[in-house]
C-alpha positions in Angstrom: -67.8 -31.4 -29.3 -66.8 -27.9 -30.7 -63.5 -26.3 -30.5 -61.9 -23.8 -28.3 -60.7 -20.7 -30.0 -58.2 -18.2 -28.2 -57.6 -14.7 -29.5 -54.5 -12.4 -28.8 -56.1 -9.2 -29.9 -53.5 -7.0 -31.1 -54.0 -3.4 -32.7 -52.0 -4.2 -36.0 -52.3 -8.2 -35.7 -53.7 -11.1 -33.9 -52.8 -14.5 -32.5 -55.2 -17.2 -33.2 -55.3 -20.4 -31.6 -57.7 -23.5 -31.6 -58.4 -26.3 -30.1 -58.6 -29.9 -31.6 -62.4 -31.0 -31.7 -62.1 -33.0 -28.5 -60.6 -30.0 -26.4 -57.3 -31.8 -25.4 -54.7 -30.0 -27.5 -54.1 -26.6 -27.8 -52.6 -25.4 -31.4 -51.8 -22.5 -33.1 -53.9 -21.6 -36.2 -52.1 -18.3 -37.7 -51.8 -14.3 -37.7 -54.2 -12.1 -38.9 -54.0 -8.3 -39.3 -56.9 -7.2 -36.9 -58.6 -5.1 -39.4 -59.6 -8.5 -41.0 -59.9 -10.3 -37.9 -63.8 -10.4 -38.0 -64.3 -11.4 -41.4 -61.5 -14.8 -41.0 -63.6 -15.8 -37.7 -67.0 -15.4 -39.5 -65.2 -17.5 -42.3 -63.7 -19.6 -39.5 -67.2 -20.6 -37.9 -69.1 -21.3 -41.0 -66.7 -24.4 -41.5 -65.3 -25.6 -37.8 -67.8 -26.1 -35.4 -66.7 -23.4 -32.4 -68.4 -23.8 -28.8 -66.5 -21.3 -26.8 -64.2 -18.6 -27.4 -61.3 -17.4 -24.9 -60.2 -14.0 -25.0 -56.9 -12.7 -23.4 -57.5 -10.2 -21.3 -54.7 -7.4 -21.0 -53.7 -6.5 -17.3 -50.9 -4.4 -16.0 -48.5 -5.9 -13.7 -50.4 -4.2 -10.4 -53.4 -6.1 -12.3 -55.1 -3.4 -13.8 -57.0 -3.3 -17.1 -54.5 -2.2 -19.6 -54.4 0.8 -21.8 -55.2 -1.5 -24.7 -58.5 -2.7 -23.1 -60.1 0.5 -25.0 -59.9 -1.3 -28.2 -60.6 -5.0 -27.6 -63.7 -4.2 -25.5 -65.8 -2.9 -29.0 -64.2 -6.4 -30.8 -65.3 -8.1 -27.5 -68.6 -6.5 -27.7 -68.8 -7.3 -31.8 -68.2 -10.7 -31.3 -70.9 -10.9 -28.2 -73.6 -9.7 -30.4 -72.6 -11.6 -34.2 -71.8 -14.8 -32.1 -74.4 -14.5 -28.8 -74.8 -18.3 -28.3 -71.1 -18.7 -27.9 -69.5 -18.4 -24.7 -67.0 -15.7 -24.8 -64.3 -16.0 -21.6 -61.6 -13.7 -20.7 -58.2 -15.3 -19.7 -55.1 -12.6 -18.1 -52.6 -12.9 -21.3 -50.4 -10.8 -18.1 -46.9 -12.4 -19.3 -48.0 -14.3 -22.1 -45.3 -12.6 -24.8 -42.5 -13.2 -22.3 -43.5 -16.6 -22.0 -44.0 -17.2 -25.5 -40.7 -15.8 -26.5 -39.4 -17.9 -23.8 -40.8 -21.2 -25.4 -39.3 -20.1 -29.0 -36.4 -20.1 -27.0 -36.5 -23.1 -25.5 -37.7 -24.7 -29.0 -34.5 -24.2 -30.7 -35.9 -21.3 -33.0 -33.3 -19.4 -34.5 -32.8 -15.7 -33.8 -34.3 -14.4 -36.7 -37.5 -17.0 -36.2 -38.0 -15.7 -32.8 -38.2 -12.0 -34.1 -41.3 -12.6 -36.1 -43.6 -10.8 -34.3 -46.6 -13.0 -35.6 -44.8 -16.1 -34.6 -45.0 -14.5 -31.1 -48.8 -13.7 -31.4 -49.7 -17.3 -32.6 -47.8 -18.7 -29.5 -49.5 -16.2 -27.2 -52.9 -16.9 -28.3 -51.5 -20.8 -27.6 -51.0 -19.9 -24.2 -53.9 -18.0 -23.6 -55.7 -21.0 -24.9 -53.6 -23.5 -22.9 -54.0 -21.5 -19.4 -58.0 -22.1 -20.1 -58.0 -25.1 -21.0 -56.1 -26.0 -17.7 -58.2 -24.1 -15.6 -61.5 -25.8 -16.8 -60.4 -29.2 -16.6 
């Protein structure tokens, strides 16, 4: 069995999360600034064995696409065609900052922890990740 990897695509920098290799835990791998987000997952997949990918997927509240749809739809469509044997599934990452500033919270991180905006993005993609996992189990 592969792992699960979740994305929170950000314009500046992105949450990555993975699963273990039996797809029962959901952890968060690290931060990287989008404009290398490609080459780390090429990197990524040459030495962990991935078998599905999980996007979040941006909505407004009234569950419309969201403005930033316009740039994670070419990354989306980059990914499809480097990586076309891989599933690729989106998951609504809707509240998914709110929550994951909510969970620092409710960690015990300190103030100045829970202002690190990559912190946030890790946890995100964590979410994102966890949501799917839930869903498909």
């Amino acid at each position: 069995m592969g792992r699960i990897l979740a994305i929170d695509y950000g314009r500046k920098k992105s949450g990555i999360a993975v699963s273990d290799p039996m797809q029962i835990i959901a952890n968060g791998l690290t931060t990287v600034p989008t404009h290398e987000l490609f080459d780390f997952l090429v990197k990524y997949m040459q030495e962990e064995e991935v078998e599905h990918i999980v996007l979040g997927y941006p909505t407004q509240n009234s569950g419309e696409e969201s403005e930033s749809m316009r740039y994670i739809k070419p990354f989306a469509n980059r990914l499809k065609n480097k990586f076309p044997d891989l599933p690729l599934t989106w998951v609504d990452e809707r509240f998914t900052s709110k929550i994951a500033f909510q969970a620092m919270i409710d960690g015990g991180l300190k103030k100045k922890a829970r202002q690190n905006k990559a912190m946030i993005d890790k946890v995100s993609a964590t979410i994102i990740l966890q949501t799917f996992m839930e869903q498909n189990r």
